[in-house]
C-alpha positions as CSV (number, residue, x, y, z in Angstrom):
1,X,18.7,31.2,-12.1
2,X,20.3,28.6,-14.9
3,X,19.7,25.0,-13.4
4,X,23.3,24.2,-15.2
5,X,24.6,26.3,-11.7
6,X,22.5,23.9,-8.9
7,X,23.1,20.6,-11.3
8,X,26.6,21.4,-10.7
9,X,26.4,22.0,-7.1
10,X,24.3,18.3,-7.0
11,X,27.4,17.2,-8.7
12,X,29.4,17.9,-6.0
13,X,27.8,16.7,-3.3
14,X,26.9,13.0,-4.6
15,X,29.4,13.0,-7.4
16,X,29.0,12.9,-11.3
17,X,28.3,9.0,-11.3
18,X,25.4,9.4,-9.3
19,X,23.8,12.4,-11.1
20,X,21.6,11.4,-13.2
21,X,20.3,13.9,-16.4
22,X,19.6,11.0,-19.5
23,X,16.1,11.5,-20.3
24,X,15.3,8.3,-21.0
25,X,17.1,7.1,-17.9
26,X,15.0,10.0,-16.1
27,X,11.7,8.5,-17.9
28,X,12.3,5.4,-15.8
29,X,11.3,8.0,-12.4
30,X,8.5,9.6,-14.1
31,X,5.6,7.6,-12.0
32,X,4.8,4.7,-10.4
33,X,2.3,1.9,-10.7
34,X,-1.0,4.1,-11.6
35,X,-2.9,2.4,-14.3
36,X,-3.6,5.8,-16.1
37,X,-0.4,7.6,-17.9
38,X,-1.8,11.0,-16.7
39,X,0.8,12.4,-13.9
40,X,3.9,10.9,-15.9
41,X,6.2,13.5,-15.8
42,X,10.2,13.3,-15.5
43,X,12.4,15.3,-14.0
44,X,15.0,17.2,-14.5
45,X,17.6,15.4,-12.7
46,X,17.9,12.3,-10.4
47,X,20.5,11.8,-7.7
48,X,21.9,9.2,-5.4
49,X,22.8,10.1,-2.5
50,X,25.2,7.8,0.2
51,X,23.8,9.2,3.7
52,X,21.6,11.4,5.7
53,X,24.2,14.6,5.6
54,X,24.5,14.3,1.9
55,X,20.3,14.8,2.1
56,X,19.9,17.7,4.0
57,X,22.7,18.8,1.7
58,X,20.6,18.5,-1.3
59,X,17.4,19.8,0.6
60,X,19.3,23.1,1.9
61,X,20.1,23.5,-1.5
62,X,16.8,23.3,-2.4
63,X,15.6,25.7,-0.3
64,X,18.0,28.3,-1.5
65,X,17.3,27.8,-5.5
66,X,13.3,26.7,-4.8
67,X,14.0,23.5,-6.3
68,X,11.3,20.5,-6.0
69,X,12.2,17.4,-4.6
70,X,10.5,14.4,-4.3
71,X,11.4,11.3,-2.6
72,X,11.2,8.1,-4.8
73,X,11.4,4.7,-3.2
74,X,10.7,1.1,-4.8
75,X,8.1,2.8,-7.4
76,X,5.2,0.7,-6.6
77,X,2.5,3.2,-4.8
78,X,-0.7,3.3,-6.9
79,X,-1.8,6.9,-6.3
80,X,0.9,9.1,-7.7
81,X,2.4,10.0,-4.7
82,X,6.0,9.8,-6.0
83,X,5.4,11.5,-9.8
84,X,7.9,14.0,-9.6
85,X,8.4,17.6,-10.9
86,X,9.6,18.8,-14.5
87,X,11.7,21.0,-13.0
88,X,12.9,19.5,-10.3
89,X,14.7,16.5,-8.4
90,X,14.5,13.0,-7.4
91,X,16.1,11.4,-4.3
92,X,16.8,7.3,-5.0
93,X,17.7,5.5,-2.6
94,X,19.7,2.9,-4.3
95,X,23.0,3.4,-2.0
96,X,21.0,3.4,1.9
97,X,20.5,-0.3,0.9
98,X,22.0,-1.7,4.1
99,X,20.1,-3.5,6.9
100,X,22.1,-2.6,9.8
101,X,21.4,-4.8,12.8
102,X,19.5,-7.8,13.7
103,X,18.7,-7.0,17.4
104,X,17.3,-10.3,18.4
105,X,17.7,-9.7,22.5
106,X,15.5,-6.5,21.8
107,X,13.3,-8.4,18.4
108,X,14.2,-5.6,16.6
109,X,15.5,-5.0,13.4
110,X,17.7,-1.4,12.4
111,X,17.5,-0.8,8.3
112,X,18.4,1.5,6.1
113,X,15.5,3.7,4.2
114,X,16.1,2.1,0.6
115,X,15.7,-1.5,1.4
116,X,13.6,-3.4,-0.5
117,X,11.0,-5.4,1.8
118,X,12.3,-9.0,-0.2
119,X,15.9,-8.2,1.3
120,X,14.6,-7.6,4.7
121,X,12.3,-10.8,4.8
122,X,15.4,-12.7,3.2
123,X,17.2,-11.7,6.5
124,X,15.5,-11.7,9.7
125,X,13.9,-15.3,8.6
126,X,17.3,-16.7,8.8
127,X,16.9,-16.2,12.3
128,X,13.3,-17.2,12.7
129,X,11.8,-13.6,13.1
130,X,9.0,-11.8,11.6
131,X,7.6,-8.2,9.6
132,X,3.8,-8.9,9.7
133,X,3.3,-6.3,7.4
134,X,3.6,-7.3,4.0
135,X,1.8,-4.7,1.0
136,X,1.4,-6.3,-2.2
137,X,4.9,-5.7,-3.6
138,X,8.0,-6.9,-1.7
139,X,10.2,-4.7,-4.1
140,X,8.8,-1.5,-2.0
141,X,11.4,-0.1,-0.2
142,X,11.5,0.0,3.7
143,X,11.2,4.0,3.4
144,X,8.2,4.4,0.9
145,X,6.5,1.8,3.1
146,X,6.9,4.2,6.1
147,X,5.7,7.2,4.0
148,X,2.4,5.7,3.3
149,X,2.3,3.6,6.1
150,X,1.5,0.6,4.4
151,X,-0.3,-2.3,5.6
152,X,-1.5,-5.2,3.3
153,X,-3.2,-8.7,4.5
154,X,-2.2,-9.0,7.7
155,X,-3.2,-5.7,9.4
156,X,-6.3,-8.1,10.6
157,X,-4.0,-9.1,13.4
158,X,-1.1,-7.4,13.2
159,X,-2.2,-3.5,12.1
160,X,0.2,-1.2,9.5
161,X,3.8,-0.4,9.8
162,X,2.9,2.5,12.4
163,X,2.2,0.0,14.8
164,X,6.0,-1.5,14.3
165,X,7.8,1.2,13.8
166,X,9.9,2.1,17.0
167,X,12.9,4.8,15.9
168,X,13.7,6.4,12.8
169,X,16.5,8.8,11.3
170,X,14.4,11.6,9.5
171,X,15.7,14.5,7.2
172,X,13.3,17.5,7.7
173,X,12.5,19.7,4.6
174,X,15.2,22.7,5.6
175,X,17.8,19.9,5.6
176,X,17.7,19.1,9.9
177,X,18.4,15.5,10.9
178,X,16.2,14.4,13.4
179,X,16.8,10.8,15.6
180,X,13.4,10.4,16.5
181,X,12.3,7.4,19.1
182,X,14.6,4.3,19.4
183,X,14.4,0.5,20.6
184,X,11.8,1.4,22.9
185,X,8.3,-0.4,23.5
186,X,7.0,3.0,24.9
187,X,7.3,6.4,24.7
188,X,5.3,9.1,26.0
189,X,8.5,11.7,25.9
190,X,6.7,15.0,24.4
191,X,4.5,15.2,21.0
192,X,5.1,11.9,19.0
193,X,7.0,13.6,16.1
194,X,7.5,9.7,14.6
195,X,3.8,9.2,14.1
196,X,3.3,12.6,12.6
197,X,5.8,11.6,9.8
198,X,4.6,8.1,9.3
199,X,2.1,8.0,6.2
200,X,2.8,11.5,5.5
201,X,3.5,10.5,1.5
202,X,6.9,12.7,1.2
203,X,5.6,15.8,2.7
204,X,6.9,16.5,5.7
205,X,10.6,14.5,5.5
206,X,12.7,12.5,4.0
207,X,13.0,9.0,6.3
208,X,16.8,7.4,6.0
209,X,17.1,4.8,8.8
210,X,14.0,2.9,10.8
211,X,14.4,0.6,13.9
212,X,11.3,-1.8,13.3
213,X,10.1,-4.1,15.7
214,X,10.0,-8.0,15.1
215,X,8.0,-10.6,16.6
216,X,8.7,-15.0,16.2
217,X,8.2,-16.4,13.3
218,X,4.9,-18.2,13.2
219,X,5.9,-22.1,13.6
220,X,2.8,-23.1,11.9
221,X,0.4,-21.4,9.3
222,X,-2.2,-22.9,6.8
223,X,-4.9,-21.1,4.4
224,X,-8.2,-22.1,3.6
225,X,-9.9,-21.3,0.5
226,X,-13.5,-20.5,1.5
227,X,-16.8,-21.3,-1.0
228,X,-20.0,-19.1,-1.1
229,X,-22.8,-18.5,-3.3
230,X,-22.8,-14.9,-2.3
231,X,-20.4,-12.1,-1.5
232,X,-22.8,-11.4,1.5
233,X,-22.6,-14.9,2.9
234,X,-18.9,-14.6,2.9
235,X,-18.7,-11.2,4.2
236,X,-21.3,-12.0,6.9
237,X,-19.1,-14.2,8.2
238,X,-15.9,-12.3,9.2
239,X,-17.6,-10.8,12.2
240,X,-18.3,-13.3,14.0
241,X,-14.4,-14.9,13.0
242,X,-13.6,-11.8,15.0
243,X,-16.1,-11.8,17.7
244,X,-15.0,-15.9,18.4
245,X,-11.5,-14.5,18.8
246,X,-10.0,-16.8,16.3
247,X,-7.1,-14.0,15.1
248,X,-6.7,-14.9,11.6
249,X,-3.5,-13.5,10.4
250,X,-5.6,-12.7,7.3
251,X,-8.9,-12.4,6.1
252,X,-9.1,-11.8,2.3
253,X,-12.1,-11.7,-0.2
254,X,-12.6,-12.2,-3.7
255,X,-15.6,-12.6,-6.4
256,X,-15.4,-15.4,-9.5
257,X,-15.2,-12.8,-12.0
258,X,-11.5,-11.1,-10.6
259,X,-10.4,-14.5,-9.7
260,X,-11.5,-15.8,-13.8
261,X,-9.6,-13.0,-15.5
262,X,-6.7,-13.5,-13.2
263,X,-6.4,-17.3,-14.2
264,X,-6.7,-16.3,-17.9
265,X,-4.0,-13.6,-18.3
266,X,-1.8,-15.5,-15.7
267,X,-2.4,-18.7,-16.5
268,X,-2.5,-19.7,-12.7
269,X,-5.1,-21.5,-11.2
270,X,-7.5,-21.1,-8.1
271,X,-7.7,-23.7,-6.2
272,X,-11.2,-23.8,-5.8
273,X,-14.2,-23.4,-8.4
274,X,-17.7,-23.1,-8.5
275,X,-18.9,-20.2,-6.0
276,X,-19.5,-16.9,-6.7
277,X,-17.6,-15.5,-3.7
278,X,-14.6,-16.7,-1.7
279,X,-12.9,-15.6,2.0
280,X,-9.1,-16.5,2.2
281,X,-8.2,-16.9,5.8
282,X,-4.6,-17.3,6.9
283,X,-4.4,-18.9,9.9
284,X,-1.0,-19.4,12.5
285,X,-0.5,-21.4,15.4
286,X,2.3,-22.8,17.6
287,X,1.9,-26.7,17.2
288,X,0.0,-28.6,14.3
289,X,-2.8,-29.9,16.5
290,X,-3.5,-26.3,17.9
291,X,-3.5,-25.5,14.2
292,X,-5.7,-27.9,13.2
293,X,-8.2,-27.7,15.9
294,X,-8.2,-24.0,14.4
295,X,-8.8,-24.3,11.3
296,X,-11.5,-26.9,12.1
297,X,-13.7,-24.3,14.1
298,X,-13.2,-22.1,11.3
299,X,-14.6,-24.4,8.5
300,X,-17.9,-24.9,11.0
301,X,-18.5,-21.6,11.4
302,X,-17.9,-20.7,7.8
303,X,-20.3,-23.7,6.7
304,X,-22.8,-22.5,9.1
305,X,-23.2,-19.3,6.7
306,X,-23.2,-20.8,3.7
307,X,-19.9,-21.7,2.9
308,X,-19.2,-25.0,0.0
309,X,-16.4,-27.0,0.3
310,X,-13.6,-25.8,1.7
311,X,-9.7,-26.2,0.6
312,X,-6.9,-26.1,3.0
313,X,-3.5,-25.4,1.9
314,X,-1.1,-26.7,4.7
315,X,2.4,-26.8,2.8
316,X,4.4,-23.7,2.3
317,X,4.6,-24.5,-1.3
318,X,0.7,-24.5,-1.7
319,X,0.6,-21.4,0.5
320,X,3.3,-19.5,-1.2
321,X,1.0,-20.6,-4.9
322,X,-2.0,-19.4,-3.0
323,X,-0.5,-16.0,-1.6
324,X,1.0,-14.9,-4.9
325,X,-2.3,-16.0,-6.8
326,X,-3.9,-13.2,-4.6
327,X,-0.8,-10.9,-4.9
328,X,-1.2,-10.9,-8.7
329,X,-4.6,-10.0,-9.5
330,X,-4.1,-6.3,-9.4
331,X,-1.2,-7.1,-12.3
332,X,-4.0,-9.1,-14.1
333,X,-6.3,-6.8,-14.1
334,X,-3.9,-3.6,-14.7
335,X,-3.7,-3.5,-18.5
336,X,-7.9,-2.7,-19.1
337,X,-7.8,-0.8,-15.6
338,X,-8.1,2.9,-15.3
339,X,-7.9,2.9,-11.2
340,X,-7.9,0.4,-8.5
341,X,-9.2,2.4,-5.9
342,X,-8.3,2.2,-2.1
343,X,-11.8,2.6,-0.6
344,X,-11.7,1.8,3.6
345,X,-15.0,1.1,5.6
346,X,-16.2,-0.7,8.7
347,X,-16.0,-3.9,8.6
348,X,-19.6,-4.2,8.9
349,X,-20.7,-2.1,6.4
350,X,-18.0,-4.3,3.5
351,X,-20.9,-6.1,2.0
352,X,-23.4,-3.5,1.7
353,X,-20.8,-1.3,-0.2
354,X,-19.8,-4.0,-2.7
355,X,-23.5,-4.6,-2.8
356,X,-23.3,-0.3,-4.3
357,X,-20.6,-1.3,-6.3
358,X,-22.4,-4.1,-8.7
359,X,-25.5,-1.5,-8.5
360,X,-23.3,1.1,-10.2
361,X,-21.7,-1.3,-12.3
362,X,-25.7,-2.1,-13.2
363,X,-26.2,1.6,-13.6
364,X,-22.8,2.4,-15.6
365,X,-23.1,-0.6,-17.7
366,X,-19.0,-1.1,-16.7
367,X,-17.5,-3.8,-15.1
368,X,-16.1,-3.2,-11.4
369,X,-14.5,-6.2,-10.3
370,X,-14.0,-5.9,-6.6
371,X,-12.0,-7.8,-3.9
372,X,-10.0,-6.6,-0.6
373,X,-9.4,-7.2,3.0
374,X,-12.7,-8.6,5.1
375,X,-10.7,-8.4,8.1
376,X,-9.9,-4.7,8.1
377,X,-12.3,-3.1,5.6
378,X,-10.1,-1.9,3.0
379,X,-12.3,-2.4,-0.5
380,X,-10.2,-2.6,-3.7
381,X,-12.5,-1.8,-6.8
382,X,-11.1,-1.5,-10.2
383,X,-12.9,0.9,-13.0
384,X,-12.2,-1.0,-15.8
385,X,-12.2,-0.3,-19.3
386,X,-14.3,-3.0,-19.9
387,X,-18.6,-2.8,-20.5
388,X,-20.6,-4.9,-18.5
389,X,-23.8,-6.8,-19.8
390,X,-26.1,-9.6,-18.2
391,X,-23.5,-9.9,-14.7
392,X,-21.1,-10.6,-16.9
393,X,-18.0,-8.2,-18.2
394,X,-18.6,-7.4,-22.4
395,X,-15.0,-7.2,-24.0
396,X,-16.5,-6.1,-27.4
397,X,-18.7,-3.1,-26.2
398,X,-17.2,0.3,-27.2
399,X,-18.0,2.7,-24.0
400,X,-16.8,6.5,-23.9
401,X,-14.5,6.4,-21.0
402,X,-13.5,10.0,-21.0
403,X,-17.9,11.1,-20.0
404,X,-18.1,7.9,-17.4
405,X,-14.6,7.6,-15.5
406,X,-15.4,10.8,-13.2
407,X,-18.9,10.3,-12.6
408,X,-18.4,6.0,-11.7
409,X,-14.9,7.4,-9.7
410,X,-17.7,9.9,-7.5
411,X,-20.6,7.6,-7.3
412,X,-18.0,5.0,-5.4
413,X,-16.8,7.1,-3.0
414,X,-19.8,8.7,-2.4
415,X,-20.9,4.9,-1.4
416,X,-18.5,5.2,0.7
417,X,-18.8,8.1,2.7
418,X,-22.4,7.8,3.7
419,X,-20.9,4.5,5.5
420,X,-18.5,6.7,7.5
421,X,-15.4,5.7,5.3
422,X,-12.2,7.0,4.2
423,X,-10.5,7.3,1.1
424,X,-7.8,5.5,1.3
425,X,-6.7,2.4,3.7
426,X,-3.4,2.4,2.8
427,X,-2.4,3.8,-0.8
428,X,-2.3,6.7,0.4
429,X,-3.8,10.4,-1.5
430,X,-1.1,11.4,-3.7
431,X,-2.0,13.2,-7.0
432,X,-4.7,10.5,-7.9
433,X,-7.2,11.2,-4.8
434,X,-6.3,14.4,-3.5
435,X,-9.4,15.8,-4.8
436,X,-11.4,13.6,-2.2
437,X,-9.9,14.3,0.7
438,X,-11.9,17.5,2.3
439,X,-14.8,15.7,1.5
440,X,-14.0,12.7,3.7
441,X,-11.9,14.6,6.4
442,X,-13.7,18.1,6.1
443,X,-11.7,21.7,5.6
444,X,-10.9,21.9,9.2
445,X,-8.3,18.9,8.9
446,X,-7.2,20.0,6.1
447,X,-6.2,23.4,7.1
448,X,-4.3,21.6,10.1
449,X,-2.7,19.7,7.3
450,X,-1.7,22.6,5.2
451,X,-0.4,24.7,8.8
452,X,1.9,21.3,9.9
453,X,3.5,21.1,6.0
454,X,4.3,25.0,6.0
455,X,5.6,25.0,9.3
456,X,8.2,22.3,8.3
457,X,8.1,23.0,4.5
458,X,7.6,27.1,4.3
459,X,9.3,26.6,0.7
460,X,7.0,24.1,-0.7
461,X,10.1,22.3,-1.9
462,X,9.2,18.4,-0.5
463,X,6.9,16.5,-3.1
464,X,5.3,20.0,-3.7
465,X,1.7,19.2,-5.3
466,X,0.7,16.1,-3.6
467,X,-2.5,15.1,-0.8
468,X,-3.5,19.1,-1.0
């Protein structure tokens, strides 16, 4: 069938203005923030819709012409998960831009699907609330960061968006609109539908609304910038930070050589200079001198593993520099990248895999610059485009990228594996990974997978292509 006869029907049902069929308007949906260009497709059409009904509209319409649709929210996912079909649709979320209510007897917060994470912040902190989670971008919208149940810095203390999300308004694949949960702190009523859907990457539904628990806003914070002469010295401490019960709010780590070529191409500045490695621990507290006394504990035990001096940023101002420093390396490092992969092991095993990584970088002759979150065990190392020679990256070595890329991209995950890790800690699989994921889950889960998306999906029609 002619897609001039469902393009009309689309017409209809969000109106011509929010149809979208410009090519180059369309290129602007054709990916997201993976380094490579390889998924980048556009699609045939884009639409807008206004609500939940106009949705399962579109998606009961897809099911009758076997149309693709994939979900599209702020763009920033780094796996694929939101590269779209030629010959098919994309949902935006441009008009479910509304947060709803501010529910501050219940801490909750009720937001439409296609907020971006900077409006919500902007709003509950005007009455003193707080969204722990915070992923790397704050233009992600609210419902992307459900699909892929994102998590970021703080999931130390705090954990991912699962563990705040209470209610949601969900459109299922044949165009059903399900009110799933609510402002509840429990529920044990049946099979817990919600948790199914959360991090399911577009497969299984199309979120519209979410109820998202809050908590106070932390009076106090402060971040200290942690020395060491090794990136085992400062990995070997975070377990006993956890064991001593001190419940950072973050635990981040870094090596000289990301933090070097972030400073260059930036031109922002580190606050600290000298070591090889460095921790970044974020800290809260409800007075100053219970901060303080925190952050004091924390510098012994850090200097009693090695640790140089340490910085402490106490004003929001040097916080905010610090935070956004570390937010920005990944765009620093993304024009000679090919992948930042997503890598999650045990905490204890952190070291000993970034210890693999420099030995492949050794083996390869590439440069892996490598940095994550200590606290949780989600390893970020970037393949590079860049040769590596005496521990040092080599911008003038020419390397054939095209017979190394696969086998570095295996060798790391293989690392990984034999440490009892997963692929991904909070990326998600999306085109870029999918390959990995029977080898880190095994064909059992996957063939649970593939029954729960063609039970809900039996037309394949919902960001067809992607995790399988």
């Amino acid at each position: 069938m002619s897609s001039s006869v469902w393009i009309d029907e689309l017409k209809k049902i969000v109106g011509a203005a929010d149809l979208i069929e410009d090519p180059d308007r369309l290129a602007s949906f054709a990916g997201d923030e993976f380094s490579l260009p390889t998924f980048r497709q556009n699609p045939l059409a884009a639409v807008r819709p206004h609500n939940a009904e106009e949705i399962s509209r579109i998606l009961k319409l897809a099911n009758q012409h076997k149309i693709p649709v994939t979900p599209r929210g702020g763009g920033t996912g780094l796996c694929g998960a939101c590269v779209p079909s030629p010959e098919g649709i994309v949902l935006l979320f441009d008009h479910l831009n509304r947060v709803l209510e501010v529910d501050k007897e219940n801490l909750m917060v009720s937001v439409e699907a296609g907020v971006p994470l900077h409006d919500l912040y902007a709003v509950i902190e005007k009455d003193g609330l707080f969204f722990p989670p915070h992923p790397g971008a704050d233009t992600a919208q609210i419902g992307g960061v459900i699909a892929t149940n994102a998590g970021g810095s703080r999931a130390v203390k705090y954990g991912t968006l699962r563990n705040f999300l209470r209610g949601a308004e969900v459109v299922l694949p044949q165009g059903e609109i399900l009110q799933l949960g609510g402002k509840l702190v429990k529920n044990s009523t049946g099979f817990n539908l919600l948790h199914l859907l959360v991090g399911s990457e577009g497969l299984l539904g199309v979120f519209t609304k979410a109820v998202i628990a809050l908590l106070p806003k932390p009076r106090h914070t402060a971040t200290l910038i942690v020395p060491y002469p090794t990136i085992a010295q400062a990995i070997g401490t975070v377990p006993e930070i956890i064991r001593r019960n001190l419940e950072p709010l973050a635990v981040e780590f870094m090596e000289a050589d990301s933090i070097a070529l972030t400073e260059e191409r930036l031109h922002r500045k580190w606050p600290a200079k000298g070591a090889q490695a460095y921790l970044m621990i974020i800290v809260e507290a409800s007075g100053l001198a219970e901060l303080e006394a925190l952050w004091v504990t924390l510098q012994e035990l850090c200097e009693k593993h090695g640790a140089g001096e340490i910085f402490v940023a106490e004003s929001e101002s040097q916080q905010k520099d610090v935070l956004d420093f570390r937010s920005q390396m990944y765009e620093a490092m993304k024009p000679l990248c090919l992948e930042i992969l997503d890598i999650v092991v045990p905490r204890s095993a952190i070291a000993a895999h970034v210890e693999a990584v420099h030995a492949i970088e050794r083996k390869f002759g590439v440069w892996l610059p490598t940095y994550g979150h200590a606290g949780d065990g989600n390893v970020h190392s970037h393949i590079m485009r860049v040769a590596f020679k005496d521990g040092k990256p080599d911008f003038r070595k020419q390397l054939d990228w095209d017979a190394l890329y696969h086998p570095i991209r295996d060798a790391l995950h293989a690392d990984a594996r034999q440490r009892g890790g997963m692929v991904s800690g909070e990326h998600g699989i999306g085109l870029a990974k999918k390959e990995y994921l029977s080898e880190f889950v095994g064909p059992g889960a996957v063939t649970l997978m593939r029954g729960i998306k063609y039970l809900l999906d039996p037309n394949h029609i919902l960001n067809p292509g992607k995790v399988f």
